[in-house]
C-alpha positions as CSV (number, residue, x, y, z in Angstrom):
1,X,0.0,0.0,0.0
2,X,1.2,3.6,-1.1
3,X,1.8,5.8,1.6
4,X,-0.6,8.8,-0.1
5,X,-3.4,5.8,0.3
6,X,-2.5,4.9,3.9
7,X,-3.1,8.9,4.2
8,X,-6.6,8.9,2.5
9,X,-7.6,5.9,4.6
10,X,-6.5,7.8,7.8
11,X,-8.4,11.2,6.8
12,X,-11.7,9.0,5.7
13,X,-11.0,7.6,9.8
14,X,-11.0,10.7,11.0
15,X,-13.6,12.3,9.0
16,X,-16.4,9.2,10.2
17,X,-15.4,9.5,13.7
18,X,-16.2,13.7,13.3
19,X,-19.2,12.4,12.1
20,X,-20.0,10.0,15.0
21,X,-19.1,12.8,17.3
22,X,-21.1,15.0,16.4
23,X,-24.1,13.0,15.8
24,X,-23.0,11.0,19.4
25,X,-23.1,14.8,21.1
26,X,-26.4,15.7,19.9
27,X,-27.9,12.2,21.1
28,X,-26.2,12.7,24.5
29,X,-27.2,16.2,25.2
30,X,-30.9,15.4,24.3
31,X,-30.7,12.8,27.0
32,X,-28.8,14.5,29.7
33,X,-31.3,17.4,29.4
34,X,-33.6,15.8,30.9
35,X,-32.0,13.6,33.9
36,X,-31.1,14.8,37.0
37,X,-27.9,14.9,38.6
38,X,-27.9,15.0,43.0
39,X,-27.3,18.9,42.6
40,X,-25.3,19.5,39.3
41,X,-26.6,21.9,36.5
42,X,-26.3,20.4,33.2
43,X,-26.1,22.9,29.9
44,X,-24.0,23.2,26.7
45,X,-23.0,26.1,26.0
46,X,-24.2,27.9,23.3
47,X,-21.2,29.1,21.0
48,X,-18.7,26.3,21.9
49,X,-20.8,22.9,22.3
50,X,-19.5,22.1,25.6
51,X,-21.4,20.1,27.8
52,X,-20.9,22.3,31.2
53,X,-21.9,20.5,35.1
54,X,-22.0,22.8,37.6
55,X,-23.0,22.9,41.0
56,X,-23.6,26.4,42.3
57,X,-20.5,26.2,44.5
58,X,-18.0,27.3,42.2
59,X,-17.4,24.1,40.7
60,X,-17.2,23.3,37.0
61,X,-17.0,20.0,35.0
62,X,-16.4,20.7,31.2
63,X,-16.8,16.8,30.0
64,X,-18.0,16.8,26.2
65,X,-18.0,12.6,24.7
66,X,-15.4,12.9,21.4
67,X,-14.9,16.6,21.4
68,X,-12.9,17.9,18.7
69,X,-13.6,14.6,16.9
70,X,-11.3,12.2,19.3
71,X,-12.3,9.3,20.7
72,X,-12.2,10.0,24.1
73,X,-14.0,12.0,26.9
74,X,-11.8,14.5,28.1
75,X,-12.9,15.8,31.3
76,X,-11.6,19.2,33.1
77,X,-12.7,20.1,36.5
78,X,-12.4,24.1,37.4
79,X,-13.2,26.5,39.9
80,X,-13.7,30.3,39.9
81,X,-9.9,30.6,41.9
82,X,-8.7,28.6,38.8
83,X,-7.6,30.9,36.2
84,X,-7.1,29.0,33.2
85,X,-5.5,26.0,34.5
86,X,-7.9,22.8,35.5
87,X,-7.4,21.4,38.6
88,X,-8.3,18.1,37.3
89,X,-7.7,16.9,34.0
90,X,-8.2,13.8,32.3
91,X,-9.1,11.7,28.7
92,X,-11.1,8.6,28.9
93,X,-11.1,6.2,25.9
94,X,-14.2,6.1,23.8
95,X,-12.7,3.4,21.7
96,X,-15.1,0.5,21.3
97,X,-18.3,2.2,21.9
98,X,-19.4,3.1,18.1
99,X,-23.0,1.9,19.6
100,X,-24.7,5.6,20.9
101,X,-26.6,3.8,23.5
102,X,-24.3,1.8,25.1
103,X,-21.7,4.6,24.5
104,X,-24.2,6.6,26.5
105,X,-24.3,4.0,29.3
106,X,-20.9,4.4,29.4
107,X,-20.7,8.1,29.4
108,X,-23.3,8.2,32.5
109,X,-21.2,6.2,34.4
110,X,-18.1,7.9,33.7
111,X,-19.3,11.2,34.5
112,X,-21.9,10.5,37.5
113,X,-19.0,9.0,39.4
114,X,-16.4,12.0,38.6
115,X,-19.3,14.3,40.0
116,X,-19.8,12.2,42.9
117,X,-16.4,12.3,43.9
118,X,-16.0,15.8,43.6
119,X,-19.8,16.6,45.4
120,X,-18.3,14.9,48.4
């Protein structure tokens, strides 16, 4: 195989998995809207497409599934003190869950236990 058609297989990769994300971000967010979660605040922001968890104390979980196309969940934890420096940061692997529900499933569970641990 020529390496210009390894390239074209990589972009066509990359290009689906924008795709998934974006379709995967709008199928999350229409759930999420509507669960609750022991005290957080769930939005997206309007301009960016973050999905935003707050919980009135000056704490803030920026967690969007396969932002920027990637297939992970890259979670950030701020609060008003930090500038523009997380004090919490960390990518979890999306790999293997092309399926939106259970990709959902696993979403919930990633993100219901980092706001537990931080709510306590």
């Amino acid at each position: 195989m020529k390496k210009s058609e390894i390239r074209q297989l990589i972009r066509e990769e990359i290009k689906d998995y924008y795709k998934w994300g974006d379709e995967f971000q709008r199928f999350a967010e229409k759930k999420l809207r509507k669960m609750k979660f022991n005290g957080w605040n769930f939005t997206v922001d309007p301009r960016s497409g973050t999905f935003e968890f707050d919980n009135k104390e000056d704490t803030y979980v920026f967690a969007t599934p396969a932002w920027d196309g990637m297939p992970y969940i890259p979670i950030d934890v701020y609060t008003r003190d930090d500038d523009d420096k997380p004090y919490y940061s960390n990518k979890v692997s999306l790999k293997g869950y092309e399926d939106f529900d259970k990709a959902f499933k696993y979403y919930l569970k990633v993100i219901k236990k980092v706001l537990d641990k931080i709510g306590k």
